[in-house]
C-alpha positions as CSV (number, residue, x, y, z in Angstrom):
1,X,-16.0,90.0,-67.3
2,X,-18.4,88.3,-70.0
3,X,-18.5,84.4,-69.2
4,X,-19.5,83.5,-72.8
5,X,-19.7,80.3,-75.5
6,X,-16.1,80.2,-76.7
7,X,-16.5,77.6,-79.8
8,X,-19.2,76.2,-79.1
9,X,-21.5,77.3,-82.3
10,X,-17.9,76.3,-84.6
11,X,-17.5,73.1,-82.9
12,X,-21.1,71.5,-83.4
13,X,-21.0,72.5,-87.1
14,X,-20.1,69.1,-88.4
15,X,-22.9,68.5,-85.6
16,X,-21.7,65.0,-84.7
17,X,-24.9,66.0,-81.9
18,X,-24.2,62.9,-79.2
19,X,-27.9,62.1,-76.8
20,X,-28.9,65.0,-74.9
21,X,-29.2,62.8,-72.1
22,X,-32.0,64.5,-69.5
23,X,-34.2,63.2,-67.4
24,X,-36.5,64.3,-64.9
25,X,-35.4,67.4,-63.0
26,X,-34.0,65.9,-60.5
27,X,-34.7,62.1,-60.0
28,X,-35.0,60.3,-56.9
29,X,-33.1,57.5,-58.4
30,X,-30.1,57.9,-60.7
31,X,-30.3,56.9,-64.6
32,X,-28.7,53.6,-65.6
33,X,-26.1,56.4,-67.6
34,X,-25.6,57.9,-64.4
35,X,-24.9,54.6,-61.9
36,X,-22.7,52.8,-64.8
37,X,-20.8,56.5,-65.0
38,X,-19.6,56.0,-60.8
39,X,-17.2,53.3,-61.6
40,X,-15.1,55.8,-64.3
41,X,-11.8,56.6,-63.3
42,X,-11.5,60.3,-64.0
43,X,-7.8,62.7,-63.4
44,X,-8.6,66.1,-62.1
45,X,-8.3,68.9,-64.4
46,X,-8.8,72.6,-63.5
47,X,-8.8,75.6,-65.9
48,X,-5.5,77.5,-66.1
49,X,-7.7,81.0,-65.1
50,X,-9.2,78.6,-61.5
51,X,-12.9,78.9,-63.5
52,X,-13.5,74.9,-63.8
53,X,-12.6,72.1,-63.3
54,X,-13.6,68.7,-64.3
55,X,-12.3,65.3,-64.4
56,X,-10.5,63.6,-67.6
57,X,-11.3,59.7,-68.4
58,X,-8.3,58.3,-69.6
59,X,-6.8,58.5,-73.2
60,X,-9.0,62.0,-73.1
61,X,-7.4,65.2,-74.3
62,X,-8.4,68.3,-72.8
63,X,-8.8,71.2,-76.4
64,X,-10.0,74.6,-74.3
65,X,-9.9,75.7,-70.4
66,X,-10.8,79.0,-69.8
67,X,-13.9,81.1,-68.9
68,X,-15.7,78.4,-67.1
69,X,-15.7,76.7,-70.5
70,X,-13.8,73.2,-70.8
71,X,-14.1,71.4,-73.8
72,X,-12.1,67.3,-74.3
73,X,-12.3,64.6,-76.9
74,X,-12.2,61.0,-76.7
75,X,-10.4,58.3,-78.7
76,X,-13.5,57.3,-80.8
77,X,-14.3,60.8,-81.8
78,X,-16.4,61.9,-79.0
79,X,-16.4,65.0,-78.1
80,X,-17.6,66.9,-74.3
81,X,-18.3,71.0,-74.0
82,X,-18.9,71.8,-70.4
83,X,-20.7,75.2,-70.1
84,X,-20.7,76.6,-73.2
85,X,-22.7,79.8,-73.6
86,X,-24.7,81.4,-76.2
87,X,-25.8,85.2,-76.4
88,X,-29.3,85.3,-78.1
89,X,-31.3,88.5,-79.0
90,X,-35.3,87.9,-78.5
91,X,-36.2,88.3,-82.1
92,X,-36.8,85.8,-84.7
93,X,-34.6,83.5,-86.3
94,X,-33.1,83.5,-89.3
95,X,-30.1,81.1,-89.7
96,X,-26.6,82.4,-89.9
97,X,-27.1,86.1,-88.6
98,X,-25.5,87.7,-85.5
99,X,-25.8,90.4,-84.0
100,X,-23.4,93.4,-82.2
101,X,-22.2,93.6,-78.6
102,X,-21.9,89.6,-77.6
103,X,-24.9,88.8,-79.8
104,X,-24.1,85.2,-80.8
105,X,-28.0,84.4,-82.8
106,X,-31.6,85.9,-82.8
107,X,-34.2,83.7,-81.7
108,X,-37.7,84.1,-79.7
109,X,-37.8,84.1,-76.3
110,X,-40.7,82.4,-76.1
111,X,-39.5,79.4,-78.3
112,X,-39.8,76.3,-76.8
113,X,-36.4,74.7,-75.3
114,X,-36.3,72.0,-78.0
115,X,-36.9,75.0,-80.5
116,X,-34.2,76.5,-79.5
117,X,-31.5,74.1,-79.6
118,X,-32.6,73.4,-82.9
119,X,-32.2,76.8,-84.0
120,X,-28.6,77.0,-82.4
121,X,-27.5,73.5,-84.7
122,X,-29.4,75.3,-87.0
123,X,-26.9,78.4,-86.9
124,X,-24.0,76.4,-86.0
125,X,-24.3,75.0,-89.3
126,X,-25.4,78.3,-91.3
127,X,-22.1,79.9,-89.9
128,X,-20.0,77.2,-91.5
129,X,-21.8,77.3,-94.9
130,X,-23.4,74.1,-94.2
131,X,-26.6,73.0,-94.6
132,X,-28.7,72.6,-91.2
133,X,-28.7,69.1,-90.1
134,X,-31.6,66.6,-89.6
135,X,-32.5,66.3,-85.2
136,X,-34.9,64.5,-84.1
137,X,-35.4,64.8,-80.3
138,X,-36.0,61.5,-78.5
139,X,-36.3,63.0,-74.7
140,X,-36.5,66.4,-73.3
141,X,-37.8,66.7,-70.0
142,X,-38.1,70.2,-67.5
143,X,-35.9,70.6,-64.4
144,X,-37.0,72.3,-62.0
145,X,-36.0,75.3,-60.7
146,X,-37.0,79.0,-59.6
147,X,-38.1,81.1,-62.1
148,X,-34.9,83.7,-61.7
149,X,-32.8,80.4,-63.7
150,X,-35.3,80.3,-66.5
151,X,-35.7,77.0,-68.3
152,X,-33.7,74.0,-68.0
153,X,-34.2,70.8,-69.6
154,X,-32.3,67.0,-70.0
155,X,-32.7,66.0,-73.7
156,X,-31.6,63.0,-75.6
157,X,-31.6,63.2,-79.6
158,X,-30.4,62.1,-82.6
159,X,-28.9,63.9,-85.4
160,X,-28.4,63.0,-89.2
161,X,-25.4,64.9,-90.9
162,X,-22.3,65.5,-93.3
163,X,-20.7,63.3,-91.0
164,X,-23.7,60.4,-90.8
165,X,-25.7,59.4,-87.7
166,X,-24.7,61.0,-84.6
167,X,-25.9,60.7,-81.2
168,X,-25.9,63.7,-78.6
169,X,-26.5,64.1,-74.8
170,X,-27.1,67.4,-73.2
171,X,-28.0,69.6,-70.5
172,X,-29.7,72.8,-71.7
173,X,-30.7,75.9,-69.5
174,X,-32.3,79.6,-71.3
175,X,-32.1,82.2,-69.0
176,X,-34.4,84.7,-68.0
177,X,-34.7,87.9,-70.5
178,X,-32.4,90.5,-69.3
179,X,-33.3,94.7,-69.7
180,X,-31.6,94.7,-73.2
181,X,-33.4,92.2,-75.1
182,X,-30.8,89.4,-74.7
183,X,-30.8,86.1,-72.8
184,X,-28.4,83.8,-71.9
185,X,-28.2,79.9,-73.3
186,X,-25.6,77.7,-71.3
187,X,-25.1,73.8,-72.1
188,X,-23.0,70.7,-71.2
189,X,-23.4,68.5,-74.3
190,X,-21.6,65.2,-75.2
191,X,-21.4,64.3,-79.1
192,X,-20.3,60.6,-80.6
193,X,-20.9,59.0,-83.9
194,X,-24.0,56.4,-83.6
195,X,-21.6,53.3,-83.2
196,X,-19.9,54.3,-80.3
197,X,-22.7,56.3,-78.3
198,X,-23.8,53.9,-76.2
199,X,-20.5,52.7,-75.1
200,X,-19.2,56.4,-74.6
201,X,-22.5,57.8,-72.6
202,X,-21.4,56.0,-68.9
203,X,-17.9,58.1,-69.5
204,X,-19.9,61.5,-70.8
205,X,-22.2,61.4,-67.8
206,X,-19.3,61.0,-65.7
207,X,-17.6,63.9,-67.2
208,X,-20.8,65.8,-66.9
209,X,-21.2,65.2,-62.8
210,X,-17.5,65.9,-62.3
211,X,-18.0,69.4,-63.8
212,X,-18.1,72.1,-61.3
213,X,-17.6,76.4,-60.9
214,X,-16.5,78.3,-58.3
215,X,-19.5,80.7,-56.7
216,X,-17.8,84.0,-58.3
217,X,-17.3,82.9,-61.8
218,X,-20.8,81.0,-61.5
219,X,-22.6,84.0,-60.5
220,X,-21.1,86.0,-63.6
221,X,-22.3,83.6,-65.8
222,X,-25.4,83.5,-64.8
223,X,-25.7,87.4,-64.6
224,X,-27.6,89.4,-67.2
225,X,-26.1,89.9,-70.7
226,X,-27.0,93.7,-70.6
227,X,-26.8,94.9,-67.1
228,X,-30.3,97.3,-65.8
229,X,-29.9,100.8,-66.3
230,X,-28.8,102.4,-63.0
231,X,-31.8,104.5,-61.1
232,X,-32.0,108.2,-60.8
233,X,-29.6,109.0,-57.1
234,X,-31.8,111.1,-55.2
235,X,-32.0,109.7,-51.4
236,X,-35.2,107.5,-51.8
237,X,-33.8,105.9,-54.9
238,X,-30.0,105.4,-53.3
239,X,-31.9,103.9,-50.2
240,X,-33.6,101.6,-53.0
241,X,-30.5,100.8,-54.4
242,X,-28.8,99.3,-51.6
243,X,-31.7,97.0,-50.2
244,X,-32.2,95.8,-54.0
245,X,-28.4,95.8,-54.3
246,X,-28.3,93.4,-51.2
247,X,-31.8,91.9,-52.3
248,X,-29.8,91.1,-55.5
249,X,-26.7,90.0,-54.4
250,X,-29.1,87.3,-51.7
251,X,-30.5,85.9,-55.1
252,X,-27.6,85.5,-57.1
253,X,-25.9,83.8,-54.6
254,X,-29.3,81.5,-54.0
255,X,-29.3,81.0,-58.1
256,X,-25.8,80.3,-58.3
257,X,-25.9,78.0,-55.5
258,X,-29.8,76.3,-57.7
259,X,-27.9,75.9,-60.5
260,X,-25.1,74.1,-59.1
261,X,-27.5,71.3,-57.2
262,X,-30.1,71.0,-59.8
263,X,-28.2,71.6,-62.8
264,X,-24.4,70.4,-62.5
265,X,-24.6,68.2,-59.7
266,X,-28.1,66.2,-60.5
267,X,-29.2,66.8,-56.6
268,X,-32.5,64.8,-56.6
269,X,-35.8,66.2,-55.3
270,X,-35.4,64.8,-51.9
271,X,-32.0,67.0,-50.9
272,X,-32.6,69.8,-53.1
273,X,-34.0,73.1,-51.2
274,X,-37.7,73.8,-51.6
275,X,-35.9,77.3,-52.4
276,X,-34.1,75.6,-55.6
277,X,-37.7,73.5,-56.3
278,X,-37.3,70.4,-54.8
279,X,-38.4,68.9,-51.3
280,X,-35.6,69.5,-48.6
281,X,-36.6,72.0,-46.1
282,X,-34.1,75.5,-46.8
């Protein structure tokens, strides 16, 4: 099953972008965002296919639940997407193509992460015949994590549109490059209009720390685009296969579990696994 962006790229078109809101890794003390965002009231929701769940400030609508993808709005025209994906082909960019089998833009690898989520407003906005907004990145500083998660990075930025000054907060991971030339690019991004960013990041941030996915549907998502071509079967090779089928299923279950300290649930350095880059003794 392909975990993948759902409306992501249509939804930022208007790019309303809200403050990517990232800091260090994983701190040892919690932003001021983060400590005002413990005293939100928040209803459970969970995804009608089990894949997410998330809570819900109130006067929040929840608009898509499905794939581990939730998307809400807010009543002063926020809006929060929780674990969007996009496909990208390692090629270069040019705004508004796409490409065949899950191919959602073409992009460089070896772009920068601030590159990249420029190119994705970028193609966001090509797609709906607009033309790109102006971003300017205030923030963007690494998480760390093994090498088998890629890239991740907390951001804040601004961004100048059709509709005005908007303010975005984000958390933004590239995965590694799979066998086919693809890689994956997840996000949880908040977006509000400049007046009412400040007052809506505490209830974003919540949102954000509240988001969780189960082990199974985490591990798809974070699997390959294009799975490796299987090995020839003579009796070395099978014996091959199953210690790197166990060796693989070990560090998918080791990534999975990375990515949902570090990433989703902000684990600072001090309890996060020397394993996942941090401190703690595994």
């Amino acid at each position: 099953m392909l975990v993948r962006k759902s409306s992501l790229l249509l939804s930022l078109t208007a790019a309303s972008l809200l403050t990517l809101c990232v800091a260090a890794g994983c701190h040892s003390q919690p932003p001021p965002a983060a400590a005002a965002s413990s005293a939100i009231q928040l209803q459970p929701y969970t995804a009608s296919d089990q894949s997410a769940s998330a809570g819900v400030p109130s006067g929040w609508q929840v608009t898509k639940g499905s794939e581990t993808v939730i998307q809400m709005t807010g009543p002063q025209g926020e809006t929060v997407f929780l674990g969007n994906t996009v496909v990208a082909h390692n090629g270069a960019f040019q705004a508004g193509q796409q490409g065949a089998n899950g191919i959602d833009i073409s992009m460089p690898y070896s772009a920068t992460l601030p590159q990249k989520l420029t190119m994705i407003v970028d193609q966001n906005a090509a797609l709906s015949g607009k033309p790109a907004p102006q971003m300017t990145i205030n923030s963007a500083t690494p998480i760390q994590l093994p090498a088998a998660l890629g890239q991740c990075g907390r951001f804040i930025a601004s961004v100048s549109g059709a509709q005005g000054q908007m303010k975005i907060m984000a958390v933004f991971c590239s995965l590694p490059l799979d066998s086919g030339g693809a890689y994956k690019n997840i996000m949880l991004m908040a977006q509000a209009p400049a007046a009412v960013a400040a007052q809506s990041a505490p209830t974003a941030q919540a949102i954000f720390q509240s988001y969780r996915i189960p082990g199974p549907w985490l591990q798809k998502k974070l699997a390959p685009h294009f799975a490796p071509p299987p090995p020839a079967a003579t009796a070395a090779a099978a014996a091959a296969i199953n210690r790197s089928a166990i060796q693989g299923m070990v560090g998918a279950d080791n990534s999975a579990n990375c990515f949902d300290l570090a990433v989703l649930r902000e684990t600072p350095d001090y309890d996060l696994p020397r394993s996942c880059g941090g401190t703690k003794p595994d």
